[in-house]
N, C-alpha and C positions, 0 to 999 in steps of 0.2 A: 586712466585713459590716455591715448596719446595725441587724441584730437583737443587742440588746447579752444574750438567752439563749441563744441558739446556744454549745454545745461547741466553745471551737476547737480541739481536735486532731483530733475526728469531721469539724471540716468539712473540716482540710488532709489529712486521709487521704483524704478523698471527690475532695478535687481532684487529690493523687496519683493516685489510679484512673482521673481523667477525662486526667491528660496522659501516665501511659501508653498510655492503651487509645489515643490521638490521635499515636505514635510508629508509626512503621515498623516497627524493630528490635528496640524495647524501648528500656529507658535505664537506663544507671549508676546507681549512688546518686549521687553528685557532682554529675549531669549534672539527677538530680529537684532537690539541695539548690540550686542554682545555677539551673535556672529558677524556683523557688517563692521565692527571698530567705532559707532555711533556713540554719541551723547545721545540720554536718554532725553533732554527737550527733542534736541532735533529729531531722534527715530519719535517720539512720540507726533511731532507735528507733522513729518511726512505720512506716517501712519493714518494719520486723521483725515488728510485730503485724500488718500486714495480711496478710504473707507468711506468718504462723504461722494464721491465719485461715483461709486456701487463697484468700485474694483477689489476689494476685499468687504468683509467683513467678522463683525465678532461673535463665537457662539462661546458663551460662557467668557471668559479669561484670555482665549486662544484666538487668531485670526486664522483666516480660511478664506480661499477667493471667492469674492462676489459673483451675485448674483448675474450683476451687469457686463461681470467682463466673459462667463461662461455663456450669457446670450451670446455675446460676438463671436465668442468658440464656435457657436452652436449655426450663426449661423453662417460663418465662411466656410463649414464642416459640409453643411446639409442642403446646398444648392442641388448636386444629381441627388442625393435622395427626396428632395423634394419635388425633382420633375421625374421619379418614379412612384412619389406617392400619388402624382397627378394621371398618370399614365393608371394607375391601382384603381383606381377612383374613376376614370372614364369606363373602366373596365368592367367594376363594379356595376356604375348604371349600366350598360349596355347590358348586362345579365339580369338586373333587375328593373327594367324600365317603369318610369312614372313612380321611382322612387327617389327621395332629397339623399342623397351621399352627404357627410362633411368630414372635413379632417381638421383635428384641433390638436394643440401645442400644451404641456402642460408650465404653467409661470406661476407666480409669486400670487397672480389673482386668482387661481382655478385652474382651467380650462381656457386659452384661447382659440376661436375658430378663426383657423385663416384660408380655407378654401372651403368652397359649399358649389355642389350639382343640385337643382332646386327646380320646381315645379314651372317658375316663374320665366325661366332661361331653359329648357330641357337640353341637356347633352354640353351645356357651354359650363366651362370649370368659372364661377366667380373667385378672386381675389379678395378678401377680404380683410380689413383692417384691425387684425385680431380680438375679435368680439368676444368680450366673457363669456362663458356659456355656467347656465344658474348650477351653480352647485351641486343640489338636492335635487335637482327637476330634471336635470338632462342626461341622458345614457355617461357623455361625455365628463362633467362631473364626476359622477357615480363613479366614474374609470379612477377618477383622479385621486377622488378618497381611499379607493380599495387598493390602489398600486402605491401611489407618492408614499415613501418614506421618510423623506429628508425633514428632519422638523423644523426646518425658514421655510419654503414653501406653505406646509400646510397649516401652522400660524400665521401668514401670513392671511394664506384662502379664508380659515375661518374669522380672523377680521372682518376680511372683505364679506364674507357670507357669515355671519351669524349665523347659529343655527334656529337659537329661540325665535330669529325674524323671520329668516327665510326657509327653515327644515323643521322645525316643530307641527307645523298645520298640517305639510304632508305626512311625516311618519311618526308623529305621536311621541315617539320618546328615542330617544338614542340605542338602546338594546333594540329596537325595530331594525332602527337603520342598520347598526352593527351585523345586525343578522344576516341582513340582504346582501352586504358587504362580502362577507365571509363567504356565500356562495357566488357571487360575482370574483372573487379571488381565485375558486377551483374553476371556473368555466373559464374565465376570462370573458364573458359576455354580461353587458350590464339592462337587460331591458325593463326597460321606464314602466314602473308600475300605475301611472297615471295615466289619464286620456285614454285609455285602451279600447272603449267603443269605435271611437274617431283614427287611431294611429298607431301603429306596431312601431317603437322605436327601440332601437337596441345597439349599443356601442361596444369596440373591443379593441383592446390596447396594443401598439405595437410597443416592443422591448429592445435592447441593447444587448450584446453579447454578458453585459454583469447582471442582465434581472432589470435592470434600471427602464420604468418609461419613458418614452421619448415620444411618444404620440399617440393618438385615436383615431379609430376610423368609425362612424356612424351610419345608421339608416334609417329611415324615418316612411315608412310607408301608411301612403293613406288606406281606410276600410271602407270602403264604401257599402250601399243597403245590399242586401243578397247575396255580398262577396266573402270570403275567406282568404284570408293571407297564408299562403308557406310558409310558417316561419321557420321550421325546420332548414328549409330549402335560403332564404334570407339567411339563417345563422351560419349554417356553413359555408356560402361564399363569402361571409364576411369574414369569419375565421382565416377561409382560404389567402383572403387579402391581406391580411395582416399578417399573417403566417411568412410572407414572402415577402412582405417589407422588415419584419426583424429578419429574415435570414438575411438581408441583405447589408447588416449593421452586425453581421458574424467576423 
């Protein structure tokens, strides 16, 4: 470097990040000290603080960037997608009035919801402070399970969610759930087999150009005594919603 103030461990960390995220598979520590010209203390201890960071981490043997540093990706990336998923969303309720919208994020815990149209507020978008949504119980979940492939997330999720705690009482055994999974997979619609006297709720995943989820969008309509819900008519504007927040990650 030819700035003689520059930190140099901040910079050879900075460039560890740039020659993993530039790996296929990830890479050894050996394999980062032996490209960079390192001793393997020093790559192993710079290694360690970035990994204690959440800017990389290790799956097996191999590093791979973290979790923490792909939320920052994620979210200096998806400010305008965000104020069109809200725009999606107002849109939504206006087609389905006196119905809850939400849009949830999929992280290392589940499902978080960060924006909710709700009974309570009609028509106003609440911000929200990324609220888990239950694993097993919520359309949004249910997205999570059937799409997340990555396996840190989804050991991560079922940590946080057990299933013996929190998904056994509802569906009995795991080939249950599995099952509902697999058809929530071809539809891409996950509706919440519970409460159903009380509430149609049904969620569906928005995607990235690789297949990858990147979010949900939900509906939650109440049933009241004597009434009937569309839900035909509910699936496919949600569909339609989501439809045109992944073309817009084309």
């Amino acid at each position: 470097m030819a700035h003689s103030d520059l930190i140099g461990s901040l910079v050879k960390g900075l460039e560890i990040l740039k020659l993993v995220s530039n790996s296929e598979n990830g890479l050894k520590v050996n394999e980062v000290a032996e490209a960079m010209g390192l001793k393997q203390p020093t790559c192993y201890n710079l290694v360690r603080t970035i990994v204690s960071c959440g800017f990389m981490e290790k799956r097996g043997n191999r590093l791979v960037l973290g979790e923490e540093l792909l939320q920052l990706l994620r979210r200096h990336s998806s400010n305008k997608f965000v104020v069109e998923a809200e725009k999606a969303m107002m849109s939504l309720y206006q087609k389905l009035p006196k119905t809850t919208i939400i849009y949830a994020v999929p992280s290392n815990q589940g499902m978080l919801q960060t924006h909710r149209i709700a009974f309570d507020r009609p028509g106003v978008i609440q911000h929200l402070d990324s609220h888990p949504m239950h694993l097993y119980a919520s359309g949004a979940g249910l997205i999570f399970l059937a799409f997340v492939t990555d396996e840190v997330p989804l050991l991560a999720a079922n940590e946080r969610w057990p299933f013996a705690e929190f998904g056994s009482h509802l569906w009995k055994s795991r080939a249950k759930l599995n099952a509902y999974l697999e058809d929530v997979r071809k539809k891409n619609l996950a509706v919440v087999p519970f409460d159903q006297d009380m509430l149609y709720r049904v969620s569906s995943g928005v995607f990235n150009s690789h297949g990858k989820l990147v979010a949900c969008v939900g509906a939650s309509v109440p049933i009241r005594a004597n009434q009937t819900v569309d839900t035909k008519r509910v699936n496919t504007e949600l569909l339609s919603a989501v439809k045109h927040l992944s073309e817009m990650l084309d």
